[in-house]
C-alpha positions, 0 to 999 in steps of 0.5 A, spaced: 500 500 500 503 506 498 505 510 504 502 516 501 496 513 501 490 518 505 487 514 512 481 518 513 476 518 509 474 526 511 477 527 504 473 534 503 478 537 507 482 539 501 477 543 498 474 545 504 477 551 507 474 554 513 478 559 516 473 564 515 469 561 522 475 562 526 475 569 530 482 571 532 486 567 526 490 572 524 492 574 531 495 567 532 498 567 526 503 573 527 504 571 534 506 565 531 511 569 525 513 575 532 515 569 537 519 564 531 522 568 526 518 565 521 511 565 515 506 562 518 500 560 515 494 556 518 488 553 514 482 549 517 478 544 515 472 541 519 471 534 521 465 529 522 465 531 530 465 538 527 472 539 530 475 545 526 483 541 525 488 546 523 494 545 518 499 550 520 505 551 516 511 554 520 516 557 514 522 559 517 527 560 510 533 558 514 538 551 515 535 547 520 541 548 525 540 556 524 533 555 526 535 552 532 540 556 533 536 563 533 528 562 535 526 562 542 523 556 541 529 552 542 533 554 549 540 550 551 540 548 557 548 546 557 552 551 553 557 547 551 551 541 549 549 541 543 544 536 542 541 537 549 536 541 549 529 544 553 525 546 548 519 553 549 513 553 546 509 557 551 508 563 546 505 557 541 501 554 547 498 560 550 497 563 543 492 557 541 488 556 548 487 563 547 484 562 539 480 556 543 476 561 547 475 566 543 470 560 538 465 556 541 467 550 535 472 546 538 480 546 535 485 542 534 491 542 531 491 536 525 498 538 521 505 542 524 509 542 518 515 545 519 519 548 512 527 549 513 531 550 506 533 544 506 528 539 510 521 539 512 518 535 518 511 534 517 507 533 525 501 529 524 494 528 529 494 521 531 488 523 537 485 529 540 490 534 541 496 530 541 500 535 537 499 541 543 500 535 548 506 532 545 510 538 540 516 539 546 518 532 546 517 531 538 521 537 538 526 534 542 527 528 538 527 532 531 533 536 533 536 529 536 535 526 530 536 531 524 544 530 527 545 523 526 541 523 520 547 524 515 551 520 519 546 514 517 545 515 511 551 520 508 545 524 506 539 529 509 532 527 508 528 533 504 522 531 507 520 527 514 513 524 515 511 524 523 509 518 525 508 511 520 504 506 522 503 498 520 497 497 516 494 493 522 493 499 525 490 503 521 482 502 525 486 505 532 489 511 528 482 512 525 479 511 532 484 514 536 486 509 539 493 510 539 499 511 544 503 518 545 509 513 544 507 512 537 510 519 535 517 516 537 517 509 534 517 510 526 518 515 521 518 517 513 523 519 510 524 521 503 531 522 500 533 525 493 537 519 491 530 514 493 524 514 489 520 511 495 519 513 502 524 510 507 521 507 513 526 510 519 526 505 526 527 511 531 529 506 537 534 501 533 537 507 528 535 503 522 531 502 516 526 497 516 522 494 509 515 493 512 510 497 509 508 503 513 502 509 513 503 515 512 497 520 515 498 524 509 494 525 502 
């Protein structure tokens, strides 16, 4: 099955934008461009349960490490650590809880999709607010991982789909009936050297053949 293949069946949420029903939009955006140096674009979709799920794209025109190094995202908690780091997204938590309270829908946040020059790292839902509960220790691992990804492989990702799954699992994912560790066990991968997606072992560092699922169109 192919790994860009769609697992929701609320399809219309590519033609149907509806940022219009959303009071503040434009406020959390700029928060979002002010805090992290970057152009921020938000779009929403409605789902079944009438939850508004944002897309937010966060383009930031820089190399990951410049990124790293200059937005208040990031904090270092050791100067002389490079990898270990604390990560600050207050700005972003209280400018989305105060986009909450001002609609009566219920939000939540579907995709982060971060764009740097030369990789992007797609987050995606796997439940209910998982990504606002999560995105620090996403974070985290990104930065860990996007170090050790030429060592592995001589080459960086130009893209990197967050998480995968096994086709059996696709009726918990639909369902939500996943666990918060799912973020850390598989990644997509795309090189410019391979025509298909490489499926990244996040905790044996390795590349594995089973067939994964992106939650991805």
């Amino acid at each position: 099955m192919s790994l860009r293949k769609n697992v929701y069946t609320n399809s219309f949420r590519f033609n149907c934008d509806n940022t219009r029903d959303i009071k503040g939009l434009a406020v959390f955006e700029q928060v979002l461009e002010r805090e992290y140096f970057c152009t921020a674009n938000v779009s929403s979709y409605p789902s079944t349960d009438n939850t508004l799920n944002l897309v937010i794209e966060l383009d930031f025109k820089f190399e990951f490490i410049e990124v790293i190094n200059t937005m208040s995202m990031f904090k270092f908690e050791n100067e002389k650590t490079d990898i270990k780091k604390r990560i600050n997204l207050s700005a972003f938590k209280k400018a989305l809880i105060a986009l909450k309270e001002k609609n009566k829908h219920t939000i939540d946040v579907e995709e982060l999709n971060l764009y740097t020059n030369e990789c992007s790292y797609i987050i995606h839902k796997i439940y209910p607010h998982s990504i606002p509960e999560q995105i620090e220790s996403i974070l985290e691992k990104i930065i860990s991982q996007h170090a050790s990804f030429p060592l592995l492989f001589k080459e960086l990702p130009y893209e990197v789909f967050i998480p995968v799954f096994d086709e059996n699992q696709l009726e918990e994912v639909k369902k939500g009936l996943v666990e918060k560790e799912d973020y850390f066990k598989f990644w997509g991968l795309y090189f410019q050297s391979e025509n298909d997606a490489t499926i990244y072992d996040l905790a044996e560092k390795k590349v594995i053949k089973n067939d994964l699922l992106l939650l991805s169109h």
